[in-house]
N, C-alpha and C positions, 0 to 999 in steps of 0.2 A: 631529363625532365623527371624531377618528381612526382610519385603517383597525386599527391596532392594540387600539386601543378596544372596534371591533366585533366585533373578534375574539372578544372575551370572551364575548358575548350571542349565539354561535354557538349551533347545536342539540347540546341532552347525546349525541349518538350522533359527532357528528365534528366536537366541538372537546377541543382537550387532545393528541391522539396523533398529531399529525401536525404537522411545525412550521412556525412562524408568518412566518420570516422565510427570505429565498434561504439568508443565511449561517451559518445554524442548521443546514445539514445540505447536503451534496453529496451527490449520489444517485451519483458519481462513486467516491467512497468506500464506498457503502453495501455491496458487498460484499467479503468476505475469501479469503484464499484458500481456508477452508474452508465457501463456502459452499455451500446446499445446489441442485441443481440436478435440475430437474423435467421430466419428457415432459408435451406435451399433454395426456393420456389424464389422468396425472397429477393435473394442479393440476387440471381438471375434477371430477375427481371429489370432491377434498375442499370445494371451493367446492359442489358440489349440495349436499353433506354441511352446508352452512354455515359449514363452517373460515375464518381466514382464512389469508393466505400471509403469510408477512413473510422478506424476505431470503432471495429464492430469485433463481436464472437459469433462465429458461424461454424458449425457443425455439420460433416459431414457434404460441407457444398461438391454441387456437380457440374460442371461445363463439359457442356457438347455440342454439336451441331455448329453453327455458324456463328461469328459475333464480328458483324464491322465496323462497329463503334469502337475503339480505345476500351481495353477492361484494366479499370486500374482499381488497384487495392491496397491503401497502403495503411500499418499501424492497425491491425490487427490481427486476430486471430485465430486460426484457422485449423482444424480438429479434423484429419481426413479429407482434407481435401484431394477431390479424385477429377481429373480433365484427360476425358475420354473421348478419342475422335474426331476433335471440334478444332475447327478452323476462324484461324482469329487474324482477321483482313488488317488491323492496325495492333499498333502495339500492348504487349503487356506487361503490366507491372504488377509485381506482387513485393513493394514497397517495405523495408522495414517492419515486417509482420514476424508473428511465430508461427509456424508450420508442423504442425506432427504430421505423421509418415504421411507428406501428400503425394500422390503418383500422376506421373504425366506420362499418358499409354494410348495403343492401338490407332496410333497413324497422326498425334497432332499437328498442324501443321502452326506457328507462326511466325505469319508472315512478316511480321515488322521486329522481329526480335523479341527474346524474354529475356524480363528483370527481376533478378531477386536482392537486388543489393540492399544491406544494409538487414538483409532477413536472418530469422533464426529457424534451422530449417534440419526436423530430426527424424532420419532416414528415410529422405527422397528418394522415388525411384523415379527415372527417366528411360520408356524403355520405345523403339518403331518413334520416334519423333522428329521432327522436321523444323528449325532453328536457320529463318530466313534473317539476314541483318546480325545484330552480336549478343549472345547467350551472357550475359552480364552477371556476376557474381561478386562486385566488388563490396568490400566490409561485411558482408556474409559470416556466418558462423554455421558451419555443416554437418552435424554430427550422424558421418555415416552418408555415403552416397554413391549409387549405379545408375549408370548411366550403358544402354545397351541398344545394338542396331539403329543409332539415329545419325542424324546429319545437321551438321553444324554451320553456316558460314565464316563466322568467328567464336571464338570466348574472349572472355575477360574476366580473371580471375584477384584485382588487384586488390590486397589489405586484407583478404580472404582470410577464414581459418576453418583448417580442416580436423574436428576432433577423432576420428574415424577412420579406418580403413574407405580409400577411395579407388573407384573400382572403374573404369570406362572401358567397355571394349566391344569392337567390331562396328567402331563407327567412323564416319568421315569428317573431318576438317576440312573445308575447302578453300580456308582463307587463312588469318591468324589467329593461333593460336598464344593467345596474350597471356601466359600464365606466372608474370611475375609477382613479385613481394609479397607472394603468399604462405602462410604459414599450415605446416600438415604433420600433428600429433602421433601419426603413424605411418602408415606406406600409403603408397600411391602405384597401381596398376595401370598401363594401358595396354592388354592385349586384341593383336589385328585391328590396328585401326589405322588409318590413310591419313597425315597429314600432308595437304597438298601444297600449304604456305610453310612460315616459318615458327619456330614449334620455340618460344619467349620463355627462359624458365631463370632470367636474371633476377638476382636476389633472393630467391625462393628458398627456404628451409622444412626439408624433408628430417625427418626424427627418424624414419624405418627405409625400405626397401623401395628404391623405383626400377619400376621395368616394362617393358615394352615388349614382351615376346611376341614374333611376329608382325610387328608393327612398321607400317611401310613409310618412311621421310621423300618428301622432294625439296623441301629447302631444309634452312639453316636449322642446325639442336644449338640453342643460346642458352650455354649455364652459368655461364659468366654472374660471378659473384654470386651464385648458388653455394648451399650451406648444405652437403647431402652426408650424413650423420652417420649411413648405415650401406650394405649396398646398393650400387648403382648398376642396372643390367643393360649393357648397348651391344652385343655380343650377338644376337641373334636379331635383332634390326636389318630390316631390309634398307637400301641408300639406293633414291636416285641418281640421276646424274648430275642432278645440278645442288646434292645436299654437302651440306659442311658442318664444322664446328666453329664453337666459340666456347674457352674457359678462361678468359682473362680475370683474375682474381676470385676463383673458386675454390670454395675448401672441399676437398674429396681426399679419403686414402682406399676405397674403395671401388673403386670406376671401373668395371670391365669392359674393358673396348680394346681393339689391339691395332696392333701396326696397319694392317692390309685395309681396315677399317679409317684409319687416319689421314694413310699418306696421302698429300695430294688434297686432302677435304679442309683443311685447316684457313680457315675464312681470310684471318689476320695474314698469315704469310700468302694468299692469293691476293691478297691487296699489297704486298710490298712493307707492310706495317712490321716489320724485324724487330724492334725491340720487343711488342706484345706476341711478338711470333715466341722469340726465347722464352718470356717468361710462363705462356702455357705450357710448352715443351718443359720447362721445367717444373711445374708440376707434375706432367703427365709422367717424367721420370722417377718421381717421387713416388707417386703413385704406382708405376712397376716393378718397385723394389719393393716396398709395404707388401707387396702381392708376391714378391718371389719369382718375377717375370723377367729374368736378366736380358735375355734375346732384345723384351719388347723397350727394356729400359736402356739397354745399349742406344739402339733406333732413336728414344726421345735424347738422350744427351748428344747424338752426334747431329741430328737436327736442331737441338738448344744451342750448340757451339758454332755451328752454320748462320743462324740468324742472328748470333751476340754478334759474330764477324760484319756481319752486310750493317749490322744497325749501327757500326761506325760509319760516319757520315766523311768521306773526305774531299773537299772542296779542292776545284780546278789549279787554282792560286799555292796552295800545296802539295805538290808532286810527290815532294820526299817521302809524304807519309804510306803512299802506296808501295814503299818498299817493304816493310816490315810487312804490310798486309798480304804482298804476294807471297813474301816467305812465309807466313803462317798459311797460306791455301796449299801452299805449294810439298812443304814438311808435315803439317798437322795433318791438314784436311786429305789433300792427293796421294801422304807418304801412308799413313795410318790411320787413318777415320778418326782423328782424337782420341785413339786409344782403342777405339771400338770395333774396328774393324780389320786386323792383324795382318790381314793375308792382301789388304791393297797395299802393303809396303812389300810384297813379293812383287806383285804386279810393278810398281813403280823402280823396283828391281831391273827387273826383265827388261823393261823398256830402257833405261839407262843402259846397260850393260847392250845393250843391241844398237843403240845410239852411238857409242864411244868406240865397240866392235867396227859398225863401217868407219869411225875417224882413224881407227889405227891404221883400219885395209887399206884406205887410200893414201896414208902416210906411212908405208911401211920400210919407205927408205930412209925413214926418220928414227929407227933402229937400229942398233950394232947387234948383225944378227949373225954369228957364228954360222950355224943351218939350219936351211929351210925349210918350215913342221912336213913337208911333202919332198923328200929330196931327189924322187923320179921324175920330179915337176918342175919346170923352167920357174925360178928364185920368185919372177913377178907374176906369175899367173895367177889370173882368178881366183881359183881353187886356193893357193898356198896364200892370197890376201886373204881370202874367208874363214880360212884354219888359225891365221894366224893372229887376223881381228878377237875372233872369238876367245881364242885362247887370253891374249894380252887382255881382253877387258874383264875376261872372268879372274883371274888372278888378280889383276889390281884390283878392284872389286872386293873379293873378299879378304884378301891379305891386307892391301892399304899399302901405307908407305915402309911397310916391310918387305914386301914382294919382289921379286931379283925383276921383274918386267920392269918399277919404276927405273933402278937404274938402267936399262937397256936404252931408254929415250935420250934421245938430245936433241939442241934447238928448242923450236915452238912447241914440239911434242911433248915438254915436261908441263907444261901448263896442263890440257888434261889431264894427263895420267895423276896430276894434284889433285884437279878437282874431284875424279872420278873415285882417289881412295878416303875422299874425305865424303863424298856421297855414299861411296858404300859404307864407311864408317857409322856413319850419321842413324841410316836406313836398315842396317841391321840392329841395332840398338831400340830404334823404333819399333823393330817388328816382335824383339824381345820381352819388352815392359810389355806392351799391348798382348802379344801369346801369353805371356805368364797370367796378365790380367783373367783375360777369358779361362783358363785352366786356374785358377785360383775358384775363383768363380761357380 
């Protein structure tokens, strides 16, 4: 759904009168030269009254104490505005208005949500405040904003623009954090703050640094189609247990986040969704080479190749096709991590060669065996099966169909000793490219 979209499915008290887009309305314009203009004392009193303001200049206003009428204000302008203390029972709106440095400080609480959309608003500070329902900021223009020890239920940042360093920290999200399709001219902090929902930052374009130091997730980081220009800091983020990611179609060459941070959190492949499983993985791999991360870039490409595998889809009514796929699990994935990981073609090693070792033991009268590797020892005992296993599968194994064991077999016993030098063949060649890879590297 487009932000426009949602627009529509806003709440009947404040959608429709306030507008939708930056260019729909300058708050620059909003008054004439016959507008009207208000003392503090003033617009207080008709907001207790429940009035609202439209198209006034007010200087200097103060709200405090208590207000449970609706204060709404919209389309004008506002010079110092300070709301200190006060408790506001119904909603408020400060509507498409200009705002020089207005501050909202020392415990406000409200209760029904604040609205600045569509406002022009230059170096708010929000600081001990209390944001019951959703802190609203959409088609907003920000130049410059802190926001410090308060509590949030939701935001909504949609169509937003942020000209300014923006600065939030040490405060709570308890619900969502809506921070898509907004635009931000420079960085964006949030240090020590709690998001306790899911932390929305789809679409979004950051021009400078984002970071979170400190900052503790329990759901989902959504960057998915985020446009982040400069660094990005996930590095020292705390993670619940139930937090994840999303970066289907994100431009980043900057993203610190690493493996131990990842694995296991990736939203898309916990849902089974492998194709958009690969193609974040293959950013994120992109992204750890741009940074000179080979370890963590290894990690995304053999996870990128894992989920390109599973996103082939192969239908019951076609059998055959699961041959090629078990070979590739079986040689890429099992023999040598796709390259990535050198030393599981040791292991897949060992295990064949220990496999083939007991076929020989118990076939060992399927040899033409001159004598016995143990010749104090009766020809079929244990002992001289386990000596002689081992021996015959390490030799084929690494020699191949050069080995003097191949010819020693005959009967059924030439069929392994085939396969097993064409495994060994195969598997030390794998382990070749992929060592050399990492030692290039």
């Amino acid at each position: 759904m487009s932000p426009s979209e949602e627009e529509t499915t806003a709440s009947p008290e404040t959608a429709g009168d306030l507008p939708q887009r930056p260019d729909d309305f300058s708050p620059d314009d909003a008054l004439g030269s016959d507008a009207t203009t208000l003392t503090s004392d003033e617009a207080n009193a008709l907001l207790r009254e429940g009035k609202e303001i439209i198209g006034a200049s007010i200087k200097r206003l103060v709200l405090t104490g208590e207000y449970p009428q609706p204060v709404v204000i919209k389309r004008c302008h506002l010079d110092r505005l300070v709301i200190a203390n006060a408790h506001f029972r119904d909603r408020c709106c400060l509507g498409a208005c200009t705002l020089y440095r207005p501050r909202f400080t020392d415990g406000c609480v409200f209760e029904q949500g604040l609205d600045w959309r569509g406002s022009d608003l230059r170096g708010p500070i929000v600081a001990k405040a209390t944001v019951n329902g959703t802190f609203r900021m959409d088609n907003a223009t920000v130049r410059g904003l802190r926001v410090h020890e308060s509590t949030f239920e939701s935001l909504r940042t949609w169509q937003a623009r942020f000209t300014d360093w923006v600065t939030v920290a040490d405060c709570t999200i308890s619900g969502k954090a809506d921070l898509r399709s907004f635009h931000a001219d420079e960085g964006i902090e949030f240090p020590r703050c709690r998001f306790l929902g899911d932390f929305l930052f789809r679409g979004s374009t950051v021009a400078k640094k984002l970071s979170f130091p400190g900052s503790r997730f329990e759901g989902a980081i959504d960057l998915s189609k985020a446009k982040l220009h400069d660094f990005a800091y996930l590095e020292d983020i705390e993670q619940g247990e139930t937090q994840s990611f999303r970066f289907h179609n994100a431009i980043f060459d900057r993203l610190l986040v690493n493996e131990g941070q990842l694995a296991g959190r990736l939203a898309s492949e916990n849902e089974k969704d492998h194709a958009t499983a690969a193609q974040e993985y293959g950013s994120l791999k992109r992204n750890f080479e741009a940074l000179n991360r080979y370890d963590d870039e290894d990690w995304a490409f053999y996870r990128f190749k894992v989920n390109q595998r599973r996103s082939r889809t192969v239908r019951w009514w076609q059998p055959w096709r699961w041959i090629p796929r078990f070979v590739t699990w079986l040689f890429l994935d099992a023999g040598c991590g796709y390259g990535a990981r050198p030393f599981r073609a040791v292991a897949s090693a060992l295990v064949i060669m220990v496999l083939f070792a007991v076929l020989y033991a118990m076939g060992i009268d399927r040899f033409e065996i001159e004598t016995p590797p143990l010749p104090d020892q009766p020809a079929d005992s244990l002992l001289n099966r386990a000596v002689f296993g081992a021996t015959a599968s390490v030799s084929v194994f690494t020699a191949g169909l050069a080995g003097e064991m191949i010819h020693a077999g005959k009967d059924w016993m030439l069929l392994p000793l085939t396969i097993e030098a064409l495994l060994g063949t195969l598997l030390w060649g794998l382990f070749i490219v992929a060592f050399s890879r990492k030692v290039i590297r």
